[in-house]
C-alpha positions, 0 to 999 in steps of 0.5 A, a space after each residue: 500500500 504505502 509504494 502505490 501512490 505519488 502524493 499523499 495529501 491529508 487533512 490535519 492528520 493520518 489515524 490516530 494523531 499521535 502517529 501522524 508524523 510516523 505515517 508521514 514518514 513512511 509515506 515519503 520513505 516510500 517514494 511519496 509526496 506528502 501534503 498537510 491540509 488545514 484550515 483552521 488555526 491550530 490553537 483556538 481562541 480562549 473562549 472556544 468550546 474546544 480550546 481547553 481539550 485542544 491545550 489539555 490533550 496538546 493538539 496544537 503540537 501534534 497538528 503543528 509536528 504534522 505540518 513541519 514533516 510534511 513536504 507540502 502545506 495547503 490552505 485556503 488564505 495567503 493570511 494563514 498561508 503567513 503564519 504557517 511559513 513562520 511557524 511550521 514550513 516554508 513550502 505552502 501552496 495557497 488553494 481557496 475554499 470552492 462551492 460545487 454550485 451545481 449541487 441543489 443546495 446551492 441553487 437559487 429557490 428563493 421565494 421572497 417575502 413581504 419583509 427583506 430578511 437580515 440573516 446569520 448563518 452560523 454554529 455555535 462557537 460564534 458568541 464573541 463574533 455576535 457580540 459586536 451585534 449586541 443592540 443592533 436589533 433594538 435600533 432598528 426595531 426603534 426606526 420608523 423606517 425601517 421597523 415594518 420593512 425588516 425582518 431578521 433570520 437567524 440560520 443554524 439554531 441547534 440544542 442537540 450534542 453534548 458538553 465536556 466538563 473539566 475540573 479544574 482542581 482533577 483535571 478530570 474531564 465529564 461529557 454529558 448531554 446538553 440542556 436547552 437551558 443552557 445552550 448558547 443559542 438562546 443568548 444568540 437569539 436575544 441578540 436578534 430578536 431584542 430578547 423577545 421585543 421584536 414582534 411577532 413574524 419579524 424574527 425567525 429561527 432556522 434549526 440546523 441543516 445537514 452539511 448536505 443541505 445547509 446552503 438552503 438558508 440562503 434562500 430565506 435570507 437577502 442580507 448576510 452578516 458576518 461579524 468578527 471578533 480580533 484573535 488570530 483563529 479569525 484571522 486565518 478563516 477563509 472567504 467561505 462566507 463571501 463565496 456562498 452568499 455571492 454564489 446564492 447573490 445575496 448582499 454581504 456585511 461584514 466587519 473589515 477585517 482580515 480576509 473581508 478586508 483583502 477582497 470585499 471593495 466596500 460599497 460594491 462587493 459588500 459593506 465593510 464595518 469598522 471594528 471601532 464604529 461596531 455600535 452603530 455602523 452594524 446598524 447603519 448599512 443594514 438599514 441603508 440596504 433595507 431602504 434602498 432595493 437598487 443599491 442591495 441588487 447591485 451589491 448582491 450582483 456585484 459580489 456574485 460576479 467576484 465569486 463565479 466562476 472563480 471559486 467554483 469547484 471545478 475551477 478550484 480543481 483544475 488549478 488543485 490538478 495543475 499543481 499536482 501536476 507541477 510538484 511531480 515535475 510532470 
């Protein structure tokens, strides 16, 4: 088995993560290249439901061992691309995130409504990113203007899985089934529906899709937000978000930071908020888009002309197949 292949490109590790750099190892021993693939940073933000199990059980070593063994690293930002030629390997092929926008989810079914519809799409680790949110929805629910004409859904609500406790004295670390009491979403929901002020049929909660299916959301939805906290986990993210709502053609805010920043054009591709100026320009681009239906199509139409076809599946692999193609001298 191990002769049998050219190039061996993984995802953060190879079985069991202890034994990566081993199977590393033996793979190029046997005549391969080896590729590390990651897209996320390796230590998470204090504060992210994993961060204690990553530093506990020292993943962040283990990824980060993979990574310097590795002949190759790909990832999807020239942003993280940085971090990792500084920490890791000095080899790093940049390959963006894709969409196969042929799969239904990603087809466009949206029906419309009476109101247009503020969204976020999102999981569970977002609590910092809502943050900059906070009190957005009461300003605009307050706007004569605006507070008939809008309606905020929110995509991804989940109180399923489990939580992991660890004691800090033992150490000892207990899982446990999650109550709906104490899940984060409802702190979410405060967020967006005013803690239960706004009125009835102007918010609306999305329960989580299967990976297969989460595209649909993008279809009850004409604004996308996408807030983001400072820290380097966020800093390394991919333009993910940027490429579904443009590939759906919806209208795009985001804070101006990091990968937004480096390809959004503020005002054409989408609305770039200042992470100083959160408390009202969250609210202020959201009710310019509300009022003015031309400028949200422009924007919407702009910001699918800058992701298609460029981060299609197909053109992703193309490049993905020429690279290959390049580090096997072929």
């Amino acid at each position: 088995m191990l002769g049998q292949y050219d190039i061996v490109h993984f995802h953060r590790r190879i079985n069991d993560p202890n034994k990566t750099v081993e199977w590393i190892k033996k793979f190029q021993e046997a005549g391969a290249i080896v590729i590390a693939d990651i897209d996320d940073y390796w230590i998470p933000f204090k504060g992210h439901p994993v961060y204690s199990l990553v530093m506990k059980n020292k993943v962040h070593l283990q990824i980060l061992s993979g990574l310097k063994a590795s002949d190759y690293v790909t990832t999807t930002t020239e942003i993280y691309a940085k971090h990792i030629r500084e920490k890791a390997n000095e080899n790093v092929q940049v390959i963006p995130n894709a969409v196969d926008h042929r799969l239904p989810m990603w087809q466009n079914t949206d029906l419309g409504s009476e109101y247009v519809r503020v969204g976020w799409i999102g999981g569970s680790s977002h609590e910092r990113d809502l943050d900059k949110l906070k009190g957005m929805s009461n300003k605009l629910f307050t706007d004569k203007e605006v507070r008939d004409k809008i309606q905020f859904v929110m995509c991804g609500y989940d109180t399923r899985g489990t939580m992991t406790e660890v004691n800090p004295v033992t150490k000892e670390e207990r899982t446990r089934p999650i109550t709906a009491e104490e899940s984060i979403w409802n702190k979410f929901e405060d967020i967006f529906n005013d803690y239960g002020r706004i009125p009835k049929g102007q918010y609306v909660r999305r329960n989580t899709l299967p990976i297969t299916k989460y595209g649909q959301h993008y279809n009850h939805v004409d604004i996308c937000l996408a807030p983001l906290d400072e820290h380097t986990f966020n800093e390394c993210k991919s333009e993910l978000k940027i490429i579904e709502t443009g590939m759906m053609e919806k209208a795009l805010i985001a804070s101006d930071l990091y990968v937004y920043h480096d390809l959004l054009e503020h005002g054409v591709t989408g609305m770039l908020v200042d992470p100083k100026k959160n408390h009202k320009l969250w609210y202020r681009y959201i009710r310019d888009l509300v009022l003015d239906d031309a400028m949200r199509n422009e924007m919407s139409a702009a910001l699918h002309k800058l992701v298609y076809p460029r981060y299609t599946l197909e053109t992703v692999t193309k490049e993905r197949c020429e690279w290959y193609k390049k580090i096997l001298g072929r």
